[in-house]
C-alpha positions in Angstrom: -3.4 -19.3 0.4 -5.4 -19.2 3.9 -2.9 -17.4 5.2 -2.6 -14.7 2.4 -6.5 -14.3 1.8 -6.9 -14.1 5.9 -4.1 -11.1 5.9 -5.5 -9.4 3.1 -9.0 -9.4 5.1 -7.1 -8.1 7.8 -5.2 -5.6 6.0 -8.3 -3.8 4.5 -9.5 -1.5 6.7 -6.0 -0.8 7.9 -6.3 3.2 7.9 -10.1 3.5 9.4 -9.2 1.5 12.6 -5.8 3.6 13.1 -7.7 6.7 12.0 -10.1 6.1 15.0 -7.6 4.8 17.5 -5.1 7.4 16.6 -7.7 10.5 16.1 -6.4 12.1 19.3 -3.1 12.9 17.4 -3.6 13.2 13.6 -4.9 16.5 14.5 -2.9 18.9 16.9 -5.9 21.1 18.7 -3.9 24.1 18.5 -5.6 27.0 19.4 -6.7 29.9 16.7 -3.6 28.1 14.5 -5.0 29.9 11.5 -3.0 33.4 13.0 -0.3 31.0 13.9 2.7 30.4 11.7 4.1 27.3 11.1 7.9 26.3 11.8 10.5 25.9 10.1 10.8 22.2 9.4 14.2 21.9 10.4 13.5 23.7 13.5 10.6 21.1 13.9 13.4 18.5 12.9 15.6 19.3 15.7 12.8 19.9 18.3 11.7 16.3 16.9 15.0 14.8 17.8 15.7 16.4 21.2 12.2 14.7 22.5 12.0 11.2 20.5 16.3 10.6 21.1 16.6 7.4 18.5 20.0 7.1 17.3 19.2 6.5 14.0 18.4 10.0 11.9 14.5 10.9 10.9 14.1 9.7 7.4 10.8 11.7 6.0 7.9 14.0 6.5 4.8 13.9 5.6 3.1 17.4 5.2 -0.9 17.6 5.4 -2.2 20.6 3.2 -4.6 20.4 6.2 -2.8 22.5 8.5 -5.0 21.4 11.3 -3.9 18.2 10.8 -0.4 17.5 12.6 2.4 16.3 10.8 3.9 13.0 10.4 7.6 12.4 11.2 9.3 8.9 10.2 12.0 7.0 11.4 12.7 4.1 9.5 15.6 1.7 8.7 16.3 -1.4 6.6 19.0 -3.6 7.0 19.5 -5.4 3.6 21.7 -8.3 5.2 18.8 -10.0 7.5 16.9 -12.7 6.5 13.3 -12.2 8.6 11.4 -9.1 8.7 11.9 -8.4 12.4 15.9 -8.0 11.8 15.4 -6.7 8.6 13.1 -3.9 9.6 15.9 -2.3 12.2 13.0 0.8 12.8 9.8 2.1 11.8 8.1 4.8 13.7 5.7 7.7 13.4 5.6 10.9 15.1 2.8 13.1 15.1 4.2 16.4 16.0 2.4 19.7 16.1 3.9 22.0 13.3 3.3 25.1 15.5 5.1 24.0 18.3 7.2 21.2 17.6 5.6 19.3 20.5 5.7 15.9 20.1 2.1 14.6 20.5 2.7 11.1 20.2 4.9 8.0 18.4 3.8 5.0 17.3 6.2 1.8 16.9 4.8 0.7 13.0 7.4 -2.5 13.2 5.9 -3.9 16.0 2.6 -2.7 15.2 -0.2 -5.0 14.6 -1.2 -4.0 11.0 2.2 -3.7 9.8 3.2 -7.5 11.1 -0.5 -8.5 9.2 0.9 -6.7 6.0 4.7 -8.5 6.1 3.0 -11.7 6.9 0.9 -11.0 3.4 3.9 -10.0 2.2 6.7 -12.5 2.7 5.5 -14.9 5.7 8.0 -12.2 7.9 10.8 -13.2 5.7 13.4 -11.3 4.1 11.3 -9.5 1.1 14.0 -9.9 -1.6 12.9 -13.6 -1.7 9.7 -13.7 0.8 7.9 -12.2 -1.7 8.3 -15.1 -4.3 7.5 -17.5 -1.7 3.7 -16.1 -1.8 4.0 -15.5 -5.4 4.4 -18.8 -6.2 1.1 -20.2 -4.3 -1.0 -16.9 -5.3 0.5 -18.0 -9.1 -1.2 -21.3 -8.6 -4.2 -19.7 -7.0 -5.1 -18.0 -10.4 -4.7 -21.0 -12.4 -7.1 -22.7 -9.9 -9.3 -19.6 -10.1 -9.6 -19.8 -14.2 -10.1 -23.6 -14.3 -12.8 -23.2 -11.5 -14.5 -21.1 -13.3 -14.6 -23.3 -15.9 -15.8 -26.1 -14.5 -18.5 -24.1 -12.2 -19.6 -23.0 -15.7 -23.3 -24.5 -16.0 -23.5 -26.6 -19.1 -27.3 -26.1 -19.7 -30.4 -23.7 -18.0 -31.3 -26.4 -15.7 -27.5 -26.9 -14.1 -27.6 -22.8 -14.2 -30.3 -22.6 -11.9 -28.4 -24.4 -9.0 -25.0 -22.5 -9.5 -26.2 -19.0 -8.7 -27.7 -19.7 -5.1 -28.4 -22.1 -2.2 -30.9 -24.9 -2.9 -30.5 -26.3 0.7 -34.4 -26.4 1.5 -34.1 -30.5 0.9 -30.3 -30.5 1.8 -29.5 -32.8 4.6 -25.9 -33.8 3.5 -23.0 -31.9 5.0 -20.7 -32.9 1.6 -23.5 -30.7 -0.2 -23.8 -28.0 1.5 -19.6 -27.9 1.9 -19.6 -28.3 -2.0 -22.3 -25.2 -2.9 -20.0 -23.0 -0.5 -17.1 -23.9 -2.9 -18.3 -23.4 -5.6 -21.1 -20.9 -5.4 -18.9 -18.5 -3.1 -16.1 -19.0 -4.9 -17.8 -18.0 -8.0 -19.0 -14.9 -6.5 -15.7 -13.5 -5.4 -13.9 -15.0 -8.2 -13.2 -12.0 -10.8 -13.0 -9.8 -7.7 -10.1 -12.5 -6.5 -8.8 -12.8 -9.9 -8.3 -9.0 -10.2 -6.9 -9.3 -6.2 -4.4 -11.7 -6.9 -2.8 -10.7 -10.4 -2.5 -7.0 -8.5 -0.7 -8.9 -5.9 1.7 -10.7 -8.4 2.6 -7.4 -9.6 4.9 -7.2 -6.2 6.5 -10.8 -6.8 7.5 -11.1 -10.0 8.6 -8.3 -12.1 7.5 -9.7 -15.0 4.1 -9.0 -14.3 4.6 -5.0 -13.7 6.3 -5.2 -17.2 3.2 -7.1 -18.6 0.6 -4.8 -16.8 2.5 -1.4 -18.2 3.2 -2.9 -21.9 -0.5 -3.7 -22.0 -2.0 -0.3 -20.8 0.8 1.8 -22.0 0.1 0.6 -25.6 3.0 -1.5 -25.8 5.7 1.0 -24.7 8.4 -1.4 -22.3 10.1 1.6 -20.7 8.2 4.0 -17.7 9.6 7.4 -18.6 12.6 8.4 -16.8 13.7 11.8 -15.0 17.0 11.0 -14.2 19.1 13.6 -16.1 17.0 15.7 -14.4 19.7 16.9 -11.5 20.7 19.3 -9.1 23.3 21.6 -10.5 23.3 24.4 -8.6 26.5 25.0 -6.6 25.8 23.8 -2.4 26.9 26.4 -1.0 23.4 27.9 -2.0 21.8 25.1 -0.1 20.3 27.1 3.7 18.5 25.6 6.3 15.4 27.8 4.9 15.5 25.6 1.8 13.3 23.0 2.2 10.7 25.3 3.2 11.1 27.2 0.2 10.8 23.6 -1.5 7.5 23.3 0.7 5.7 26.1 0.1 6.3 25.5 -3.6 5.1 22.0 -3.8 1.4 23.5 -1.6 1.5 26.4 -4.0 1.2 24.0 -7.3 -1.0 21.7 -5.9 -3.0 23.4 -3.2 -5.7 21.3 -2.9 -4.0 17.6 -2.9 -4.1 15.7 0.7 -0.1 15.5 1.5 3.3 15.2 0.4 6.2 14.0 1.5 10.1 14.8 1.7 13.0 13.3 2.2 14.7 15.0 5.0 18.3 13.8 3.0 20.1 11.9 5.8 22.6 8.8 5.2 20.9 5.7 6.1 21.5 1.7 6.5 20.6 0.9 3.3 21.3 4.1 1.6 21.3 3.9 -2.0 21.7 6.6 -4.7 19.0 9.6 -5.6 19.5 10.6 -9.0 17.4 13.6 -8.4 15.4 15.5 -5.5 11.8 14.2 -5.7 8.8 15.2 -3.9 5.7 12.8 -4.0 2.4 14.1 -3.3 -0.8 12.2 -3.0 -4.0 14.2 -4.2 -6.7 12.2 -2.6 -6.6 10.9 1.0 -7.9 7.4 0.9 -5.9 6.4 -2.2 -2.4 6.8 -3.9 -3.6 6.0 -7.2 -3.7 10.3 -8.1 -0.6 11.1 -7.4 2.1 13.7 -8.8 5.9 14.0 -8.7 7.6 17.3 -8.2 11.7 17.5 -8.6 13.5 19.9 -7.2 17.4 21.4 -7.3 18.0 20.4 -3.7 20.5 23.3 -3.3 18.8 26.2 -4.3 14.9 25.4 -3.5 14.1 26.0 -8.0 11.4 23.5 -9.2 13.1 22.1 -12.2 10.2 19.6 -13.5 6.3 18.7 -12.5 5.3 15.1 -13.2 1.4 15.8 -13.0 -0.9 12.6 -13.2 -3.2 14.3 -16.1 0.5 13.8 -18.0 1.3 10.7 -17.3 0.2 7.6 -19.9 -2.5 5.2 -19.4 0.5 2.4 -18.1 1.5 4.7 -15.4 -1.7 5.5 -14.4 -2.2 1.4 -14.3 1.0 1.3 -12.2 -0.2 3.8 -9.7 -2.8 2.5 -9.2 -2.1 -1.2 -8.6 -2.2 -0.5 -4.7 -5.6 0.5 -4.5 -7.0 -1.6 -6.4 -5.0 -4.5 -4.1 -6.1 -3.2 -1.1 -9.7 -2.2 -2.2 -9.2 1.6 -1.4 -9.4 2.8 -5.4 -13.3 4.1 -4.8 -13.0 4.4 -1.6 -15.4 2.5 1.7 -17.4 0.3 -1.5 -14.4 -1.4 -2.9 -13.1 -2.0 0.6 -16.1 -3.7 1.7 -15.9 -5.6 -2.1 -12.3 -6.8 -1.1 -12.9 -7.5 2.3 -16.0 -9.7 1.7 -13.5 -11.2 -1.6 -10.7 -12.1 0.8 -12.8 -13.8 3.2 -14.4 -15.9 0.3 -10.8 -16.9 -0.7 -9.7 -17.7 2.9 -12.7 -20.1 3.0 -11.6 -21.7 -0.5 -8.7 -24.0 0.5 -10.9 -25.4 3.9 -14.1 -26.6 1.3 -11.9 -27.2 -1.5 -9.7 -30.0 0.7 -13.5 -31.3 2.3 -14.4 -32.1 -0.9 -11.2 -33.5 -2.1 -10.9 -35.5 1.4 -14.8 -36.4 0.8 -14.0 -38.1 -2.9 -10.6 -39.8 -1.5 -12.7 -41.6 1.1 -15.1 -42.7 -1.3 -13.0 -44.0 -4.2 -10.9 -45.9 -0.7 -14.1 -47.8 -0.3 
C-alpha cells in the first residue's frame, strides 16, 4: 500500500513537470505558420521515419487543433509473451515533429522514462499487466475494507470524544505513541473519502467486475456499453490514396473545431496486433482531462465519416467510465483536484507506517 499511495503521489503532476521540461518542443516556433500549410501526414510519416530509423513501424499520431503546437508521433510495441514490464513494453517513444516541415524536433524514450516506470510500478509492481494488475488489486481491495472499518471506529461516540477527532490536541502531548496515533487516525480521516473514491477508481483497472458494477449503477442498470461494431468499412480499397487520412483529418477538426487533439491510428501491423472492427478516431475536448471525449468512425478507404459518438450522446455509465481516469489521477477539475489527490496519496502512504506503530506499540504492551 506504501508503495501504491507513494506512486500515485508521484504520478499526479505527471503532465505539468513534462509540460515544463519539454516546453521547448510541444511547440515548433515556426515562423508566420499561419500562411504556412501543413503536410501531408504521410509525407510527415515518412520524413518521421527517415530521421528517427526504429525498426519497428510508427503506431499513432496525435494532432493538436493548436496548430502552433507540434505534433506528436508514437512508437510503441507490446509483447504479450513477457512476464515484466521492461520486456513486455518492447518500445515506447514520442516524437515531437513540426507539421510544416517534418523536422524532427525531439524524441523522448516514455519506457524508460521516469513517470512511465512510476505509473507501471502503480500499476503492476513492473510485472506483466495481465496479472500485475491483480497483484495491487488485491491489497488496494483490502485497503478499502480497512478504510470503511476505520471510519468506523474513528467515528466519535459522543461531543466530547468529537472534539479530539477533528484536530491536534498536542499542547500537553509528551508521548510519541500519541502523537503517532492522532496522525493515524486524524489524517487518515481527512483523506479518507478522497482515498475511498481513489482506490475504488483504481479497482476499476483490476478487476473487471468493478467497471461492470460502476456502469450498471450509473447507466441505470443497463450491463452492456453500446457497441459500434457493425459499423465497417465497406467501401472497395482501391479507393483508399495516400491523401486519405488527411481527408479523415480535416474532417474530424471540421466537427469538433474547438476540442484539444485527436488521434489516429496510422494502420500498421504490430506485435501484438489484434483485430479493429472499425476505423475509430478518438478526440479529447479538453486538455488536462480525458473525461470529455468523442469517438468519430470512419470508412478507412474512402475518407466518409460513417458515425459520431459525441459525449452529450453518450449515457450517464459512459460518462462514469470516461471519466474514471481523471478522477484517479486527480486531473477531473483540473490543478484543485490534483493538489486534493496529491495531498490524499501522501496521507495514504503515511497510513501503513502509523498504522504498524500502533500495532507494534500494543504487541509490546500486551508482551509485558
Amino acid at each position: 500500500m506504501f508503495i501504491v499511495s507513494i506512486t500515485g503521489c508521484l504520478y499526479v503532476f505527471k503532465d505539468e513537470f513534462q509540460n515544463y521540461f519539454r516546453s521547448e518542443l510541444i511547440h515548433h516556433h515556426e515562423a508566420n505558420f499561419e500562411q504556412k500549410a501543413i503536410l501531408p501526414l504521410r509525407e510527415m510519416e515518412e520524413k518521421v521515419v527517415k530521421q528517427v530509423t526504429e525498426k519497428y513501424p510508427l503506431h499513432w499520431v496525435e494532432i493538436p487543433m493548436d496548430k502552433s503546437r507540434s505534433y506528436k508521433f508514437h512508437y510503441y510495441e507490446s509483447n504479450p509473451h513477457a512476464w515484466n514490464y521492461f520486456d513486455e513494453l518492447v518500445i515506447y517513444k514520442t516524437v515531437y515533429v513540426n507539421p510544416f516541415s517534418g523536422k524532427v524536433l525531439g524524441v523522448e524514450d516514455e519506457k524508460n522514462g521516469f513517470f512511465n516506470i512510476v505509473k507501471f510500478i502503480h500499476w503492476s509492481l513492473l510485472l506483466k499487466s495481465e496479472w500485475g494488475t491483480y497483484i495491487i488489486g488485491i491489497p488496494i481491495l483490502i485497503f478499502v475494507v480497512l478504510l470503511i472499518t476505520g471510519i468506523i471506529l474513528w467515528w466519535p461516540k459522543n461531543k466530547n470524544a468529537r472534539k479530539q477527532r477533528f484536530s491536534f490536541q498536542w499542547k500537553h502531548v509528551k508521548s510519541w505513541k500519541r502523537k503517532n496515533y492522532d496522525l493515524h487516525s486524524i489524517l487518515g480521516f481527512y483523506a479518507s473519502f478522497v482515498a475511498l473514491i481513489i482506490s475504488i477508481t483504481g479497482l476499476y483497472y483490476a478487476f473487471f467486475v468493478v467497471q461492470a458494477a460502476i456502469y450498471f449503477v450509473f447507466s441505470g442498470g443497463s450491463t452492456q456499453l453500446p457497441n459500434f461494431d457493425h459499423i465497417q468499412t465497406k467501401a472497395p480499397i482501391e479507393l483508399r490514396t495516400a491523401s486519405t487520412i488527411d481527408k479523415i483529418a480535416a474532417k474530424v477538426e471540421q466537427v469538433y473545431p474547438n476540442a484539444s487533439t485527436y488521434t489516429i491510428d496510422l494502420g500498421h501491423p504490430h506485435l501484438d496486433d489484434h483485430e479493429h472492427e472499425n476505423f475509430s478516431i478518438f478526440v479529447k475536448e479538453l486538455g488536462h482531462s480525458y473525461h470529455i471525449n468523442h469517438s468519430l468512425i470512419f470508412d478507412e478507404n474512402s475518407g466518409e465519416l460513417l458515425y459520431t459518438h459525441a459525449h452529450k450522446d453518450k449515457n450517464l455509465g459512459e460518462k462514469a467510465i470516461a471519466a474514471n481516469y481523471d478522477i484517479h489521477v486527480g486531473s477531473i477539475f483540473g490543478l484543485p483536484t490534483k493538489i486534493l489527490a496529491f495531498l490524499a496519496s501522501l496521507i495514504c502512504a503515511s497510513l501503513p507506517i502509523t498504522g504498524f506503530m500502533i500495532w507494534y506499540g500494543r504487541r509490546k504492551k500486551g508482551k509485558k
